[in-house]
N, CA, C and O of each residue as an XYZ file, in Angstrom:
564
protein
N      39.116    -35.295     33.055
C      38.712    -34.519     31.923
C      37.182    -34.391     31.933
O      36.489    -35.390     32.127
N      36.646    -33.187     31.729
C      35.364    -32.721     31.625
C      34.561    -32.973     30.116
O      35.008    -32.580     29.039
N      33.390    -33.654     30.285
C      32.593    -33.890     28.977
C      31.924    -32.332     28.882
O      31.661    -31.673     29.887
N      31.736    -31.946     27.742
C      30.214    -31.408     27.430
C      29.415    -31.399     27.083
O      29.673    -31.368     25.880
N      28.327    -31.402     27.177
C      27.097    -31.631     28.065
C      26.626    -30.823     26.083
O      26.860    -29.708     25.615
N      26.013    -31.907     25.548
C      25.662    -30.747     24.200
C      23.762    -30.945     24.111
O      23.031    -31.798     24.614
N      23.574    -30.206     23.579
C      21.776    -29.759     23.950
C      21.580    -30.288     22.437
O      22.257    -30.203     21.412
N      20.454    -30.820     22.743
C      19.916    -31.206     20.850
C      19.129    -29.775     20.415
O      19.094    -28.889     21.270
N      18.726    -29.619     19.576
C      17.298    -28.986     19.093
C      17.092    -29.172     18.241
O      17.811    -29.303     17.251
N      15.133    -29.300     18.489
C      14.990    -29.738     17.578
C      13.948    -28.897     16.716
O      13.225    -28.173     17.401
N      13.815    -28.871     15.848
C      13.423    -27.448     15.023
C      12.038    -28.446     14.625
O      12.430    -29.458     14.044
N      10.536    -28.413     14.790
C       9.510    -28.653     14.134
C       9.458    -29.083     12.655
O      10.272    -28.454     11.979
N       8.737    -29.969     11.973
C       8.731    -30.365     11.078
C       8.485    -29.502     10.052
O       9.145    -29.335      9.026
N       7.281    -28.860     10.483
C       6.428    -27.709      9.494
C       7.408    -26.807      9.547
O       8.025    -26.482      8.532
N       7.631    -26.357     10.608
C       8.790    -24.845     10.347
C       9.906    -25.728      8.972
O       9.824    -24.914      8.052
N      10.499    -26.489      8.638
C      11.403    -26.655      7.808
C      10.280    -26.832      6.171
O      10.431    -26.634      4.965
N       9.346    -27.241      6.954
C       8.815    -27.725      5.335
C       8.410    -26.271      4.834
O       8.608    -25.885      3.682
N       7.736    -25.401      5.981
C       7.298    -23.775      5.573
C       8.590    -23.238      4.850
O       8.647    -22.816      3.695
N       9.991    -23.375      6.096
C      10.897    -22.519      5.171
C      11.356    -23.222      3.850
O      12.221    -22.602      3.231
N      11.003    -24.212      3.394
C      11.709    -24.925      2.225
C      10.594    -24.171      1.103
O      11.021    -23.450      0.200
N       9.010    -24.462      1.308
C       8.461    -23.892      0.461
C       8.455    -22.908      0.124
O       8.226    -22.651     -1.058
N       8.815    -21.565      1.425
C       8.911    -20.298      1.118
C      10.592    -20.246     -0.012
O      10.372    -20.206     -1.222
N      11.215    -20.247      0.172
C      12.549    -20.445     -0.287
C      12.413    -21.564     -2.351
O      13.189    -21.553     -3.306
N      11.347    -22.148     -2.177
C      11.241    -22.506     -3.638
C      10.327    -21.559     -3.975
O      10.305    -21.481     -5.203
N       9.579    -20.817     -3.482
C       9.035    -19.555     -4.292
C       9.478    -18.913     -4.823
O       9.463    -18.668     -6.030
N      10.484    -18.084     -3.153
C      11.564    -17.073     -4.171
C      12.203    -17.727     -5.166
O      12.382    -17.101     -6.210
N      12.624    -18.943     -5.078
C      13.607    -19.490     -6.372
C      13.001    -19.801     -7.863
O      13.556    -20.229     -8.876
N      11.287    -19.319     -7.531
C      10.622    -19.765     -8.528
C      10.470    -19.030     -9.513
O      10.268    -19.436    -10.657
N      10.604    -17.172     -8.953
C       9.924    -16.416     -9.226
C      11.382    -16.006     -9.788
O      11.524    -15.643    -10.956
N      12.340    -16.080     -8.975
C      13.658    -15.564     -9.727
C      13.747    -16.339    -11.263
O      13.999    -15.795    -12.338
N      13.490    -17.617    -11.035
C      13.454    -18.652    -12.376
C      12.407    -17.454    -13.153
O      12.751    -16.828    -14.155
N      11.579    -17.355    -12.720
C      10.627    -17.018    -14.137
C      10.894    -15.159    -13.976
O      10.113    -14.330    -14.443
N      11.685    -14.952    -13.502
C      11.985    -13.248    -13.967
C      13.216    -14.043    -14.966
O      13.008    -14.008    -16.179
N      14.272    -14.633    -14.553
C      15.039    -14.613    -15.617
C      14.844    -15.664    -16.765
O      15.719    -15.666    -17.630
N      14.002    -16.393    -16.865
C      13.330    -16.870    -18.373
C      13.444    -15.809    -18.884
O      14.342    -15.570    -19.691
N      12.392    -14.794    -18.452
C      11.621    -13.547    -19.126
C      12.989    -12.828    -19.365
O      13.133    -12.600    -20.566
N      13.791    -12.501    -18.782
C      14.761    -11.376    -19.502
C      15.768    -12.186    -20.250
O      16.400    -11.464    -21.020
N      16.238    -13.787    -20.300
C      17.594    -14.090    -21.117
C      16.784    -14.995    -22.366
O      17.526    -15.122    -23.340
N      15.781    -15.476    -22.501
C      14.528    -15.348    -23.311
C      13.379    -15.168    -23.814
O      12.464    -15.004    -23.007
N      13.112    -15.144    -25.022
C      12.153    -14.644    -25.465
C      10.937    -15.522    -25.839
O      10.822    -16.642    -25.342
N      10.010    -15.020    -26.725
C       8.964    -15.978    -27.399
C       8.116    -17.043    -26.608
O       7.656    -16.868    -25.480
N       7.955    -18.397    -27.531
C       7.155    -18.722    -26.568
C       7.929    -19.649    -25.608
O       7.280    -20.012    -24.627
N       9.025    -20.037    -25.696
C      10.119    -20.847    -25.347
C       9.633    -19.882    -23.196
O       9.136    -20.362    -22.178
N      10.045    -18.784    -23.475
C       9.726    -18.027    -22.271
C       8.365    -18.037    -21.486
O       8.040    -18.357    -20.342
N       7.707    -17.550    -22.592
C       5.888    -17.635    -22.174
C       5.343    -18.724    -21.490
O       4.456    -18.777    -20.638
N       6.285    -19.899    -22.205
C       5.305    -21.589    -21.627
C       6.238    -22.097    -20.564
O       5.729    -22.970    -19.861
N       7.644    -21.726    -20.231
C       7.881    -21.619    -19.113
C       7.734    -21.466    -17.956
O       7.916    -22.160    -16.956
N       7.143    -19.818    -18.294
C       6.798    -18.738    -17.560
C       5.339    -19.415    -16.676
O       5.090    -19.347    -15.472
N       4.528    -20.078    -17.814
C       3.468    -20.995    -17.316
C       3.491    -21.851    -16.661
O       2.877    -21.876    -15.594
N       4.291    -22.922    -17.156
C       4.909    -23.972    -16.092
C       5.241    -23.569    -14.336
O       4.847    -24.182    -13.344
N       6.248    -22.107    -14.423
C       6.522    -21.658    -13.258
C       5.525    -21.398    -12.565
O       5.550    -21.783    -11.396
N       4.080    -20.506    -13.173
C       3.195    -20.191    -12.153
C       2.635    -21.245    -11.492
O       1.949    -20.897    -10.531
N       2.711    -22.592    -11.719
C       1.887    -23.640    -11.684
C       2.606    -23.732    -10.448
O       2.074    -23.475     -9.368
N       4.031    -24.162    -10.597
C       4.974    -24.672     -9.731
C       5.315    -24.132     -8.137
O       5.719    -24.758     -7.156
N       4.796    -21.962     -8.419
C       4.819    -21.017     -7.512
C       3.373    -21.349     -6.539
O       3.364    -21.199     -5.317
N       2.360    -21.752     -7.224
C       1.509    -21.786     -6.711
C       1.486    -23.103     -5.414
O       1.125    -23.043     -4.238
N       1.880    -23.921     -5.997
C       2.068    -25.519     -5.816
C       3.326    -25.343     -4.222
O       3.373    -26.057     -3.220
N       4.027    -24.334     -4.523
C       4.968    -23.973     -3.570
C       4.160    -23.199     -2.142
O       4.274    -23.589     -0.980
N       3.169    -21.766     -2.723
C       2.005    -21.454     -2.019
C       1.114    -22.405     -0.987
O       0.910    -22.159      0.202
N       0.665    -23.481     -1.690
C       0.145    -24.679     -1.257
C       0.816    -24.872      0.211
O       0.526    -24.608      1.378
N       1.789    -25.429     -0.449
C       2.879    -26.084      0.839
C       3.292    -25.301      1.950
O       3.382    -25.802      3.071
N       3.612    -23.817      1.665
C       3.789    -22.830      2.682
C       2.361    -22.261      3.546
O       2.553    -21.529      4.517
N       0.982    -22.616      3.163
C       0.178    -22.355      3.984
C       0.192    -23.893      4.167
O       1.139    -23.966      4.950
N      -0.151    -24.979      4.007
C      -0.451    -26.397      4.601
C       0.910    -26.909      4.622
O       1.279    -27.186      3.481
N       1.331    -27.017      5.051
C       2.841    -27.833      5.477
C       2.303    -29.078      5.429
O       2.858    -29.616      4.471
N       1.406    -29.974      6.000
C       1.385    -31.174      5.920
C       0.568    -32.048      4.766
O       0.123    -33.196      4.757
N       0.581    -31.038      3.861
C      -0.198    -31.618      2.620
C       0.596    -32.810      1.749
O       1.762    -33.083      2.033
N      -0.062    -33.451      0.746
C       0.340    -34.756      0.421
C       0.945    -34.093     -1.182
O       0.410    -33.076     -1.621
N       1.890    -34.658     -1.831
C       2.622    -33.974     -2.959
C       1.437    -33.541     -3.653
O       0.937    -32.416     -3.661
N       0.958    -34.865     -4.386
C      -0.153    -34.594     -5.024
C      -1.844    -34.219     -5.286
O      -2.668    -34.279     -6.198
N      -1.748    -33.729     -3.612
C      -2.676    -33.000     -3.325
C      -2.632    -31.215     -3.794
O      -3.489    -30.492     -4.302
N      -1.127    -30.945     -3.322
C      -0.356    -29.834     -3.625
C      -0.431    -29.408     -4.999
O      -0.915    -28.332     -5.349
N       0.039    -30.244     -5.741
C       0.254    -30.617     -7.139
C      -1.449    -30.201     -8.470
O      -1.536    -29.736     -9.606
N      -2.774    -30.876     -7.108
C      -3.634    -30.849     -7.977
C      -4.554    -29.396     -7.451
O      -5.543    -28.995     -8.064
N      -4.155    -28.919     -6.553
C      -4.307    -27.425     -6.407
C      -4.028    -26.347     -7.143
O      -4.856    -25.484     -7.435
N      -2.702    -26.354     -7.513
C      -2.347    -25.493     -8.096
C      -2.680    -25.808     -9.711
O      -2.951    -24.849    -10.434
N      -2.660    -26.902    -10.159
C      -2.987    -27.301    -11.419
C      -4.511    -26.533    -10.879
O      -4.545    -25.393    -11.344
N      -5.374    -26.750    -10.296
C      -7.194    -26.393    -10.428
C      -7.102    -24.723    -10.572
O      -7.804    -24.030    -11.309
N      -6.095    -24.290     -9.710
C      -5.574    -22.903     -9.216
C      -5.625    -22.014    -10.697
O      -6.300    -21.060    -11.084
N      -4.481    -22.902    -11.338
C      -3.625    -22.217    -12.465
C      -4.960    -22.393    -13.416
O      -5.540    -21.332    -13.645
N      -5.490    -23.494    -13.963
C      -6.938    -23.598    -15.204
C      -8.087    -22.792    -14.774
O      -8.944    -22.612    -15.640
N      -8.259    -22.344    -13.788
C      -9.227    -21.798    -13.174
C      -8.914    -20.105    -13.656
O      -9.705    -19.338    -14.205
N      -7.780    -19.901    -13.326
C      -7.547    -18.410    -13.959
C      -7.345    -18.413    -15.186
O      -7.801    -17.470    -15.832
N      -6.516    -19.595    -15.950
C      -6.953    -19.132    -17.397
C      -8.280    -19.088    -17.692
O      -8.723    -17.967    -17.941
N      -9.219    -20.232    -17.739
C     -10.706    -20.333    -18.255
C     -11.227    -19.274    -17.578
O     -12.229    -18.890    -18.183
N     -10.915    -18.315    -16.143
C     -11.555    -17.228    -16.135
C     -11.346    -16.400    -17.416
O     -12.348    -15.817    -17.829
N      -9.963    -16.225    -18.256
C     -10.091    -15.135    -18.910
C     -10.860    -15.369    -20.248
O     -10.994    -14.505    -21.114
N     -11.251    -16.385    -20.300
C     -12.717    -16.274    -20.700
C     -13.515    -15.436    -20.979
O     -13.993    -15.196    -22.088
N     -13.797    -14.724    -19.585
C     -14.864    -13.595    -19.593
C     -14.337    -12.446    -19.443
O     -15.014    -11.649    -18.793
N     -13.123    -12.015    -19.919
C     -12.600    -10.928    -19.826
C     -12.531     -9.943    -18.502
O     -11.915     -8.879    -18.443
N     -13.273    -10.523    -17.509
C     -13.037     -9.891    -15.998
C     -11.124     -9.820    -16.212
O     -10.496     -8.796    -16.484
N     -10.637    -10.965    -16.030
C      -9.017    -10.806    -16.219
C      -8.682     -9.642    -16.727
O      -8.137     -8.720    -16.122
N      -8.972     -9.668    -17.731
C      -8.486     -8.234    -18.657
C      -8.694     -7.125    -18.483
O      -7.804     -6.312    -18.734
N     -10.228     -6.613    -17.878
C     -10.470     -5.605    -17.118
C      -9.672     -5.530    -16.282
O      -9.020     -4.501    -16.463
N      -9.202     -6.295    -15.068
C      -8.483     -6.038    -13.843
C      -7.269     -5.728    -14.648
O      -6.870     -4.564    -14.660
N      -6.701     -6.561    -15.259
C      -4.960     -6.080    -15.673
C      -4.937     -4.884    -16.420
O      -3.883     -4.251    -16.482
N      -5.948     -4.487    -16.994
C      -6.107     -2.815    -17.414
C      -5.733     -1.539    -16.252
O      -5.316     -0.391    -16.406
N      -6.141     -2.434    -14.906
C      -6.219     -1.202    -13.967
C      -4.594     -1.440    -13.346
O      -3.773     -0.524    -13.401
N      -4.354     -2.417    -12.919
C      -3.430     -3.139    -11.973
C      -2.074     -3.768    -12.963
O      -2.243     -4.195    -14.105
N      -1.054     -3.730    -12.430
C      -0.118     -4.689    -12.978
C       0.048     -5.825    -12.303
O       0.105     -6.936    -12.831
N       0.134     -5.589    -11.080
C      -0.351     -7.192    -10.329
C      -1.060     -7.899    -10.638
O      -0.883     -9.109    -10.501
N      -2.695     -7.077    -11.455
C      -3.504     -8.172    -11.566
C      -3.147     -8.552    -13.119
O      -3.756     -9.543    -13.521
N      -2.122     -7.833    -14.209
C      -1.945     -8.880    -15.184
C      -1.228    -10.070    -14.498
O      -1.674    -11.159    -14.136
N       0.307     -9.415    -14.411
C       1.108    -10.563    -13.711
C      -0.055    -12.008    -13.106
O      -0.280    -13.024    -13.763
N      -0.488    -11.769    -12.060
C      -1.219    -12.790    -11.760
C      -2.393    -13.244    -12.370
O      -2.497    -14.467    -12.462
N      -3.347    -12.522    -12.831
C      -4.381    -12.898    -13.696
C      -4.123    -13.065    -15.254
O      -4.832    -13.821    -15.917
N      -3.343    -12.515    -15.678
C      -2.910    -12.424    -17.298
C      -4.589    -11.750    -17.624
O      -5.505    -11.391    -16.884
N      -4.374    -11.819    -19.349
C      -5.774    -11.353    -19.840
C      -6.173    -11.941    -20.874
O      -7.263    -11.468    -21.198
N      -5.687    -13.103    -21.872
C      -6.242    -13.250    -22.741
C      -6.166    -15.039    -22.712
O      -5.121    -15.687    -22.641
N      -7.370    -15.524    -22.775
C      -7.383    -17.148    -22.988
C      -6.292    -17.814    -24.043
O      -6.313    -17.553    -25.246
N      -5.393    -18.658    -23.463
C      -4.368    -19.384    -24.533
C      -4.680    -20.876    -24.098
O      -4.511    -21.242    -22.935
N      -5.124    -21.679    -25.052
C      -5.563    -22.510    -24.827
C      -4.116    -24.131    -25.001
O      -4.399    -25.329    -25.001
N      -2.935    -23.615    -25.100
C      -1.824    -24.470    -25.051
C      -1.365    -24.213    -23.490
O      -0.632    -24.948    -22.828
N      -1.910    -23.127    -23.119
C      -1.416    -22.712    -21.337
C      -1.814    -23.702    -20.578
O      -0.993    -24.177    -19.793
N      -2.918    -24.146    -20.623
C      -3.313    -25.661    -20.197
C      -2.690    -26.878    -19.920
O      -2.865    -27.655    -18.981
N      -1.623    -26.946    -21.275
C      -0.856    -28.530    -20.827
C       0.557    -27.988    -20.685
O       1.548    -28.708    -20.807
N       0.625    -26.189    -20.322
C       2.024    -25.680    -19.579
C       1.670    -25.921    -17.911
O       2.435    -26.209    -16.991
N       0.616    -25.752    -17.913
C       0.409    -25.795    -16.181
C       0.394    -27.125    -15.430
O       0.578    -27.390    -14.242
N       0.120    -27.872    -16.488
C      -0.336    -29.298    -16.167
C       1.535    -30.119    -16.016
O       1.993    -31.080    -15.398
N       2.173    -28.959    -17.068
C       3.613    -29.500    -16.709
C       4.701    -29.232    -15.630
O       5.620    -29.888    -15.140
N       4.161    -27.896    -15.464
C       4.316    -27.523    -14.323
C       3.962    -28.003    -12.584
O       4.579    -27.874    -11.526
N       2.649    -28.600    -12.977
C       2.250    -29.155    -11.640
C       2.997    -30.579    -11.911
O       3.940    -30.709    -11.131
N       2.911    -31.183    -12.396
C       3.789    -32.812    -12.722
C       5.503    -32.018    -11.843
O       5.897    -32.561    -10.811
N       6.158    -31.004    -12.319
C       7.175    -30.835    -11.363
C       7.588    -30.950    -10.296
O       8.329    -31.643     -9.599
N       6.591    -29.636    -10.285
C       6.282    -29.358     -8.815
C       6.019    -30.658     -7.887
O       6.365    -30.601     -6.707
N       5.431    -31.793     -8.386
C       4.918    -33.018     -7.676
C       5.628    -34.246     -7.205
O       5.548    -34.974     -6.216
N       6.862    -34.165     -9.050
C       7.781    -34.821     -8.580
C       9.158    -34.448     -7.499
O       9.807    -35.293     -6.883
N       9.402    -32.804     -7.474
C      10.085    -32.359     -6.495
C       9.735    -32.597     -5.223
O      10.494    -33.208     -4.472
N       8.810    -32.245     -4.919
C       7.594    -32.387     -3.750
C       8.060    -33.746     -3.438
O       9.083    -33.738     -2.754
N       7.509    -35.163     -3.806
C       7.201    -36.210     -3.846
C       9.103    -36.782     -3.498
O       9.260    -37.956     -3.163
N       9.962    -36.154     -3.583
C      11.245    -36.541     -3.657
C      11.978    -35.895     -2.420
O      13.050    -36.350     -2.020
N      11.307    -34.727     -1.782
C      12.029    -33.818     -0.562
C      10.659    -34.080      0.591
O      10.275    -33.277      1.442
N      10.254    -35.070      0.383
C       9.062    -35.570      1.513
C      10.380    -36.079      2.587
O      11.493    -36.346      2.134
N      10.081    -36.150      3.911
C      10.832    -36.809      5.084
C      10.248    -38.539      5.096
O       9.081    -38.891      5.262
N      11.528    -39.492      4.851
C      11.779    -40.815      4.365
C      12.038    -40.899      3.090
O      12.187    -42.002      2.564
N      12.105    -40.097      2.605
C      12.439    -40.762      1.101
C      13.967    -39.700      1.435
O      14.165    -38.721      2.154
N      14.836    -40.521      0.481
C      15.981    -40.419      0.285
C      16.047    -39.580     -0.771
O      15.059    -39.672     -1.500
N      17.386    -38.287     -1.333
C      17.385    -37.892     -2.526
C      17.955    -38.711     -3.407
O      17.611    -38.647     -4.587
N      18.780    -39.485     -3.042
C      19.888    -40.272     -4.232
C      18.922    -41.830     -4.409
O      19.543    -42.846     -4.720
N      17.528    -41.892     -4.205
C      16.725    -42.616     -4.256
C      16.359    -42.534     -5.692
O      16.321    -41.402     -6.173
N      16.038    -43.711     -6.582
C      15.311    -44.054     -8.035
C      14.337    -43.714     -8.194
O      13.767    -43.951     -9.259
């Protein structure tokens, strides 16, 4: 009787961590389109905040694959406060006047509770991160 002969492969580390991050984007962005359409108010809005934190934090990981959770984590948190306290100076608001991309991504008006949405958002993002690292287990405490 004949064995066969089976080939391993082995797929790069980064290629899985790239496609995992790319793949929690899309899942991020689907999350925060459907906040936005099955609710409303601010229940949606501070969500919606949380998510950008989390999209960004996902960004992170898909250009640096070998970044540390909470390196990831404190990027996108600097990322996300950095564009609110820009709208500050109303540059934001100018751009989202011209662009819808640049509301979507820039928004236009300073909310100063958006702050500890992003900050909750990156805490997610960090503990997900921090839990789908290679050695740690999922069914781990």
């Amino acid at each position: 009787m004949k064995r066969k002969q089976t080939v391993r492969v082995s797929v790069p580390r980064t290629a899985v961590v790239r496609a995992t991050a790319a793949a929690a984007a899309l899942v991020t962005v689907a999350a925060g389109l459907g906040v936005r359409s099955a609710v409303h108010g601010e229940v949606a809005k501070y969500a919606g905040d949380a998510l950008y934190t989390v999209l960004i934090h996902a960004l992170v990981v898909l250009l640096v694959p070998r970044v540390r959770p909470s390196a990831a984590a404190g990027v996108a948190l600097a990322v996300s406060w950095a564009v609110e306290l820009a709208q500050l100076t109303g540059v934001p608001a100018e751009l989202a006047g011209r662009s819808a991309v640049a509301r979507l991504v820039l928004g236009s008006t300073f909310n100063a509770p958006d702050l500890l949405w992003y900050a909750v958002g990156a805490a997610l993002a960090w503990c997900v991160h921090r839990r789908l690292r290679p050695g740690r287990g999922l069914a781990r405490p």
